[in-house]
C-alpha positions in Angstrom: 15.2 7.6 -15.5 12.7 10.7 -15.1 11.5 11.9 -11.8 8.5 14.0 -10.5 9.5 14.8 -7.0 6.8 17.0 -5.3 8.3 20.2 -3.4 9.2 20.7 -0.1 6.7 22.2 2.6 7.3 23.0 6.1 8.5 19.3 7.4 7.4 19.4 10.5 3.4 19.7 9.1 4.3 16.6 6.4 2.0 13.4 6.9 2.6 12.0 3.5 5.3 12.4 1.0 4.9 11.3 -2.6 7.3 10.4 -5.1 6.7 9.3 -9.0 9.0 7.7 -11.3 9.6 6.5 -15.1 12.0 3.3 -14.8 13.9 1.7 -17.7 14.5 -2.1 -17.9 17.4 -3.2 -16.1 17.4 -0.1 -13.6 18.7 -0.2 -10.3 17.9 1.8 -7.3 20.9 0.8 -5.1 20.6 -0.1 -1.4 19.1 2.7 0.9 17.3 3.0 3.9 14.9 6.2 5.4 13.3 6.6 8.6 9.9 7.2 6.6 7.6 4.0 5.8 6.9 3.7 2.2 4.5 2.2 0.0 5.9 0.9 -3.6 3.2 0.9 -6.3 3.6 0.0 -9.6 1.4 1.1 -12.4 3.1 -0.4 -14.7 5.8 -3.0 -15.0 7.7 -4.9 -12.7 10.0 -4.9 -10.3 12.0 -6.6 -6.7 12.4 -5.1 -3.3 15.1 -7.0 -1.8 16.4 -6.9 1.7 18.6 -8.4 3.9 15.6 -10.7 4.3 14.5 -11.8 1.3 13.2 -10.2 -1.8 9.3 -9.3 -2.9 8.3 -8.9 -6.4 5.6 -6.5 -7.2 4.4 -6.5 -10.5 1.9 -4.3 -12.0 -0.9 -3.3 -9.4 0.5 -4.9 -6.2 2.7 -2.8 -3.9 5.2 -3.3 -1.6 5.3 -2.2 2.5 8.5 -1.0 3.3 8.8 0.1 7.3 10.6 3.1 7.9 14.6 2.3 8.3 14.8 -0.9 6.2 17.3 -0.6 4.1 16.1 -2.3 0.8 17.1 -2.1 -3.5 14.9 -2.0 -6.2 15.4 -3.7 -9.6 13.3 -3.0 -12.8 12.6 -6.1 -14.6 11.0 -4.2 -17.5 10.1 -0.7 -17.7 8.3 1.0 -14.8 5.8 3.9 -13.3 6.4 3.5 -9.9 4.0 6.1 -7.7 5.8 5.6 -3.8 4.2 7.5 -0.7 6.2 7.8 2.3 4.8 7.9 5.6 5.8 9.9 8.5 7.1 7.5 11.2 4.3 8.5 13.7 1.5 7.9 11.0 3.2 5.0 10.0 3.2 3.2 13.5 0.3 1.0 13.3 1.5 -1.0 10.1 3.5 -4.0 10.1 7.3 -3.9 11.0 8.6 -6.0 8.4 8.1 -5.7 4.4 5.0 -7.1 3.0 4.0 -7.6 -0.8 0.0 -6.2 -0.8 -2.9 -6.6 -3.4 -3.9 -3.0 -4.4 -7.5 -2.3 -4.2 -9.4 0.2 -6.4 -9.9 2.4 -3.5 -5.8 2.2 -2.4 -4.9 2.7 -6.1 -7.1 6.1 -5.9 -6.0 7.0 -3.0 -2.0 6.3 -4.2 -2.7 8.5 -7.2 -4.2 11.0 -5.7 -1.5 11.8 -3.5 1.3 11.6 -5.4 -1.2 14.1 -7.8 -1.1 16.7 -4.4 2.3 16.4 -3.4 2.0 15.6 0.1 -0.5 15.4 3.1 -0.7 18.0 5.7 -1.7 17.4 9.5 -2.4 20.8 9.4 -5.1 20.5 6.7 -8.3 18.5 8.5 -8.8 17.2 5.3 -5.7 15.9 4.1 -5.4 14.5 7.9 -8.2 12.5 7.4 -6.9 11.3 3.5 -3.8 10.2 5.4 -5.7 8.1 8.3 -8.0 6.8 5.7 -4.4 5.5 3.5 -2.9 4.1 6.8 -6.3 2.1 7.8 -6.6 0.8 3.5 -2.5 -0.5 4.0 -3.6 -2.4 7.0 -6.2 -4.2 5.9 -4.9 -4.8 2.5 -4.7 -8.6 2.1 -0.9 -9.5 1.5 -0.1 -11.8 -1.3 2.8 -14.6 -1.4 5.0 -12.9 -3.2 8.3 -12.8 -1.1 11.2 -15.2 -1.8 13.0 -15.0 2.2 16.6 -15.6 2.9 18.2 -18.2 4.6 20.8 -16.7 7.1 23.7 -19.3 7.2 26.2 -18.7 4.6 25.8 -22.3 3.6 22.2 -22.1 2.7 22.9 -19.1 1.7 25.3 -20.1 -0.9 22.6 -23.5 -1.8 20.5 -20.4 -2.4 22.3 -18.6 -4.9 23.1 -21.4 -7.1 19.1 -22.2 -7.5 18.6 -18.7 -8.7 21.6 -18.7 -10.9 19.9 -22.0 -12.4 16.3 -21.7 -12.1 15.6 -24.6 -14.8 18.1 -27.2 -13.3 16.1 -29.6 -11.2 19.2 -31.7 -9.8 18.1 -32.9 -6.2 19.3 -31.4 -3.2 21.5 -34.2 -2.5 23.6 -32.9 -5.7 23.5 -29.2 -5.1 24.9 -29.7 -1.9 28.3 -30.4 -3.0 30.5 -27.7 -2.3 27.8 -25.7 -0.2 30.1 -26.8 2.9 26.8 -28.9 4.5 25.5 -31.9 4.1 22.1 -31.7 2.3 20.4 -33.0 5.7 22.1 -29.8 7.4 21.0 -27.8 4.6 17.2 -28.8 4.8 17.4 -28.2 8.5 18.2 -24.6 7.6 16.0 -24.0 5.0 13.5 -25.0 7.7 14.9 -23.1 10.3 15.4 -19.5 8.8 13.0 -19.9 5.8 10.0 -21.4 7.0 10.2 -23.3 4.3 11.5 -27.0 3.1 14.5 -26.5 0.5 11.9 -27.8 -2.0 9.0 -25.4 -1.5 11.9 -22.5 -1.2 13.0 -23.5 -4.6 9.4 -23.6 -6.2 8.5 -19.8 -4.4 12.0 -18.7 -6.6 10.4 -20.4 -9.6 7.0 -18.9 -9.3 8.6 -15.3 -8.5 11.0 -15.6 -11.1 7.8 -16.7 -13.7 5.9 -13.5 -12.5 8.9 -11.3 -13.8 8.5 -13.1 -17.0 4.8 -13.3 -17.6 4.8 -9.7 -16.7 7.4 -8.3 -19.4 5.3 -10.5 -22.2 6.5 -14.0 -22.3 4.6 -17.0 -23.3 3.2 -19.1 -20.2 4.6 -22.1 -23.0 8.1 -20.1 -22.3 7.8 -19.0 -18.8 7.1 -22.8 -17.8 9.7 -24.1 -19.8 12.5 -21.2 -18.3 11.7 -22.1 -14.8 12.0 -26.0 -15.2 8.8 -27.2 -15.8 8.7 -29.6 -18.4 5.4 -29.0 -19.4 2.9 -26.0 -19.6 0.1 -28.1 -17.7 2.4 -28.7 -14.9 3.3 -25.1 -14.5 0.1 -23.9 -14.7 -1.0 -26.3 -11.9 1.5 -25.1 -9.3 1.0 -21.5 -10.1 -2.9 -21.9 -9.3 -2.0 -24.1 -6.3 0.3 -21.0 -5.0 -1.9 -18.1 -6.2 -5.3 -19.6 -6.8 -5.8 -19.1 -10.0 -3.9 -19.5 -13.6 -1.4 -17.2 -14.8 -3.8 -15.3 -17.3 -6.7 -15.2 -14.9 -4.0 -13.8 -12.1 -3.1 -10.6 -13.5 -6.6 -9.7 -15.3 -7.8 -10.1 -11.8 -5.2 -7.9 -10.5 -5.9 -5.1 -13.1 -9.8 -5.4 -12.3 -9.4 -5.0 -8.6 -7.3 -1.7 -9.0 -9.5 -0.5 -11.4 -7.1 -0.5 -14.3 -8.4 -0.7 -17.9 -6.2 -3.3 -19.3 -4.5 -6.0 -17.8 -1.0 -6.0 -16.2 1.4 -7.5 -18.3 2.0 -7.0 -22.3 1.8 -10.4 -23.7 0.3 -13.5 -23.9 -0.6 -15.2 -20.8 -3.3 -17.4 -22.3 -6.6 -16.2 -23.5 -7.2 -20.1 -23.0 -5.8 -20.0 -19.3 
């Protein structure tokens, strides 16, 4: 791992903090929490925020909102340039209190890199004051995208959870996984409900599509990813990743790299000159 970290100016002036990184696959930044808000950006790559809550994937040109004293893990899928700002809590205030996966506009990617280019934002400089207002108003209207994967809270669902994500291509009914959860699988939808928001089924679809972004992103086949993820056929994945994204896999990250004004596309690989 290599680190830029900007230097240290009088604190009590700091509006913006930056921070950029070069992540290896299979890195770890282990569980942490600061009073500072902070915005996750990657330019390259992929990677997971988790939380006690639930965990959002933010491949290449998407971010992730973290609110200041959240403590939260990041885990490099494949190789990553992360460029983070963190925001003092006062400037901060207006943004949403729980973690939110964002689509990165041109204008928010310019503004990301251009901070973490300066250091840090001043409120004692009018014009970085005004940089910082204009980053705080950009994070709030940025559109969030469904990429968050949330956490039941009972143990048992919990523990229904875990063995989904352990076998992502399994598709044995709910009735089945619930042996040995310590619920019956009627309790255990009730749960999923209840603390998700979400039917067991549609949980276990939202792990498949987030675990198929990881995938897609580090160069994988969609032929692959579909297969990996339990779809038995490349049409059928392709349909429920347009039905939860709006579009096809391909047409999903070139989209992405367009709207942040990148030159190439997000992942490495193959996802489908025909999709």
């Amino acid at each position: 791992m290599s680190r830029d970290r900007q230097p240290a100016a009088d604190e009590d002036a700091i509006l913006v903090r930056s921070l950029a990184l070069r992540l290896p696959t299979g890195h770890t930044i282990p569980g942490h929490a600061h009073p500072w808000g902070q915005i996750v950006y990657a330019t390259e790559g992929v990677m997971t925020v988790t939380t006690d809550a639930g965990a959002w994937v933010v491949p290449s040109h998407r971010a992730a909102w973290v609110p200041g004293g959240t403590e939260h893990s990041i885990a490099v899928t494949d190789r990553v340039r992360m460029r983070t700002l963190y925001l003092r809590p006062d400037l901060a205030a207006p943004l949403p209190d729980r973690c939110r996966a964002l689509a990165v506009s041109g204008l928010l990617r310019e503004i990301v890199l251009e901070v973490v280019q300066v250091g840090m934002l001043r409120d004692d400089v009018p014009a970085e004051r005004r940089l910082a207002e204009v980053l705080v108003d950009r994070i709030r209207l940025t559109s969030a995208v469904p990429l968050q994967l949330p956490w039941p809270r009972d143990p048992r669902a919990r523990r229904l959870g875990e063995l989904v994500l352990a076998q992502l291509a399994d598709s044995t009914p709910l009735d089945g996984l619930a042996v040995g959860c310590g619920a019956s699988a009627r309790t255990l939808e009730r749960l999923f409900r209840a603390e998700t928001g979400m039917t067991f089924g549609r949980w276990r679809q939202q792990a498949r599509l987030l675990h198929a972004l990881r995938l897609l992103a580090t160069g994988a086949s969609v032929t692959a990813t579909g297969f990996a993820v339990g779809f038995a056929s490349t049409s059928a994945f392709v349909a429920m990743f347009r039905r939860a994204l709006g579009s096809t896999p391909g047409s999903w990250f070139r989209d992405a790299a367009a709207a942040a004004g990148a030159a190439q596309p997000g992942p490495r690989s193959r996802v489908g000159s025909a999709l």
